[in-house]
N, C-alpha and C positions, 0 to 999 in steps of 0.2 A: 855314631852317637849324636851329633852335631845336626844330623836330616832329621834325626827322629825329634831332638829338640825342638827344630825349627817345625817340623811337623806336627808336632803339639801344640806350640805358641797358635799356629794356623790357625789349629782348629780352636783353640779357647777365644782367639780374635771372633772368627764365626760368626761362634755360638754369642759372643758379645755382640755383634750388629745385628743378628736374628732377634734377639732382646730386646734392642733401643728402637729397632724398626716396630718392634708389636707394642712395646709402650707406647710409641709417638702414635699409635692407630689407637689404641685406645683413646689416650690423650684425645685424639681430632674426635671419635665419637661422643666424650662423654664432654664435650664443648658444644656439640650444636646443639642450636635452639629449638625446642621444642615448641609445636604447630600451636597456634592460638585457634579457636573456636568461635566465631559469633552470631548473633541472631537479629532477626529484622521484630520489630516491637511494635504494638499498637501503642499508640502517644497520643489520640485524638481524644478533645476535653470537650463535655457537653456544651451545645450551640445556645443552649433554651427555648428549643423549638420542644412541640409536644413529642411524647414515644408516637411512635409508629408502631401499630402493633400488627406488624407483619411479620414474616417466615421467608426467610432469604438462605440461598445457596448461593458461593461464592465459588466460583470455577466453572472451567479448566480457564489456567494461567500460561499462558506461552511466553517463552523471552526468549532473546537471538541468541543464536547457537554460539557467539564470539561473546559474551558474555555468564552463558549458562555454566559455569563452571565451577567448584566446591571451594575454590582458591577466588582471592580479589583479585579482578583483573583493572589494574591503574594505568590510567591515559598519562601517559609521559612527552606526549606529542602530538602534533595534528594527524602522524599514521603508524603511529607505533603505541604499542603497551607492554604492559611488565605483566608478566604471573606471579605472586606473590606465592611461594608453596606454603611457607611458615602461616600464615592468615588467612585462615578459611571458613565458608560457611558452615554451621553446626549441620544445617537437611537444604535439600536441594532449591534451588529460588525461587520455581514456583510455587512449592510448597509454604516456603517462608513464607513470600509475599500473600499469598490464598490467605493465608492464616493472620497476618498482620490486617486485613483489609478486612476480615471477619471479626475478630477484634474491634476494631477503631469502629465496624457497623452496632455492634452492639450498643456501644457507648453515645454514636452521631445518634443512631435511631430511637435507645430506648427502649429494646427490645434483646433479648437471650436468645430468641429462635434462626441464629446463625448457625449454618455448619460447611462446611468443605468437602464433606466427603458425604453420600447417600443414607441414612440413617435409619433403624426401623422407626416406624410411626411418625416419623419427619415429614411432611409435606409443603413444600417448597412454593408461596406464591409468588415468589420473583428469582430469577436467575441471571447472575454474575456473572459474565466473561472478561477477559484483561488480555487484551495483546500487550505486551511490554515489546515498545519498540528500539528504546535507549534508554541503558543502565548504568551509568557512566559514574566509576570514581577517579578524583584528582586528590593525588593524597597531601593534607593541607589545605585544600584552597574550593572544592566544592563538589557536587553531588549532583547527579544531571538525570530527571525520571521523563521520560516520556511516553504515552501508553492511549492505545484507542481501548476505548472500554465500550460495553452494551448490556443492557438491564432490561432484561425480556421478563414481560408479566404473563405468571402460566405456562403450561404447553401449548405452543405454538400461538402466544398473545403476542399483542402488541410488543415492540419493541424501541427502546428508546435507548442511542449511544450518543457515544460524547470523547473528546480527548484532554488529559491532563497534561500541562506541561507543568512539572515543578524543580526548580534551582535549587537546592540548599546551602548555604556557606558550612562549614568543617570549620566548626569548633577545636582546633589544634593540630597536630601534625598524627596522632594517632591513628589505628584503628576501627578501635569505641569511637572515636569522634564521626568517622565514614560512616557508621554502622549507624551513629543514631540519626546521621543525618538522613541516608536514607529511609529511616525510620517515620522520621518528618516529613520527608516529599511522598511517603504512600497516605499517609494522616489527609495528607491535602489531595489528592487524588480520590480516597475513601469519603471526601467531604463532597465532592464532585458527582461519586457516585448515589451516595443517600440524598441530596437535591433530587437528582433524578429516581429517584426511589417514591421519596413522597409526593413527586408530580404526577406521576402515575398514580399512585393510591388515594392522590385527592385532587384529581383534576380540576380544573376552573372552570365553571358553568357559564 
């Protein structure tokens, strides 16, 4: 009588730790943080120079493969970084960037006739390439773009490159602060590239 009681207690103890065990797993699941999502923005404000009334294609956009990745990756040292899983990009960065630098050309230039990707009835008098050499976030403290870029006039014209270096400071300890920052160092790179855009389209005599 005595086993079979002690037998039962057993098994009620059990079935009680299988219980606290699957609560405390819940528990941990419905605690973690769900992934944040962000985007690279055009922020460039007209210069007051005249529109351009050209037809630009902006791409293909390369960026290093230690870098390329849908998560922030943050410099924490002179050879180490973090992957951030929780904080990630909405589409991939060269798509962002393509697209931010088309943006901010409409706005530098004065002109609609941007696009990123092959269009019907689109006809393209200049073409955008962007090597993104260094994509650097320092979470807090600043934002690091460096990129050879080239601005070819036509199939197989002229071609005129150039490189941007741009710093940003990080407006707070955030995210959104990373993100607009480097928002702002493609603005300024995008301002690099339309210089060379209308030196081409209106050369000096």
């Amino acid at each position: 009588m005595r086993a079979a009681v002690r037998s039962a207690i057993a098994k009620v103890t059990m079935v009680g730790l299988i219980a606290l065990i699957a609560l405390a797993a819940a528990s941990g699941c419905s605690t973690t943080a769900p992934a944040r999502f962000y985007t690279l923005d055009s922020t460039a404000t007209p210069d007051g120079t005249p529109a351009a009334h050209v037809a630009v294609m902006v791409g293909p956009v390369s960026i290093p493969a230690a870098d390329d990745q849908p998560q922030f990756v943050l410099r924490v040292a002179p050879n180490r970084v973090e992957v951030d899983e929780f904080n990630r990009w909405v589409a991939p960065l060269n798509d962002g960037i393509a697209r931010a630098v088309a943006g901010d050309l409409v706005v530098l230039l004065g002109t609609p006739d941007v696009a990123t990707a092959p269009m019907a009835n689109f006809n393209a008098q200049y073409y955008v390439s962007i090597d993104v050499q260094r994509f650097e976030s320092t979470r807090g403290a600043s934002t690091l773009l460096e990129a050879v870029w080239a601005v070819r006039k036509g199939a197989g014209g002229q071609t005129r490159s150039g490189r941007t270096v741009a710093r940003e400071v990080v407006a707070g300890d955030g995210f959104d602060a990373l993100a607009a920052a480097h928002s702002r160092a493609l603005a300024r790179m995008s301002a690099d590239i339309a210089a060379a855009i209308r030196t081409q389209a209106h050369p000096r005599r």
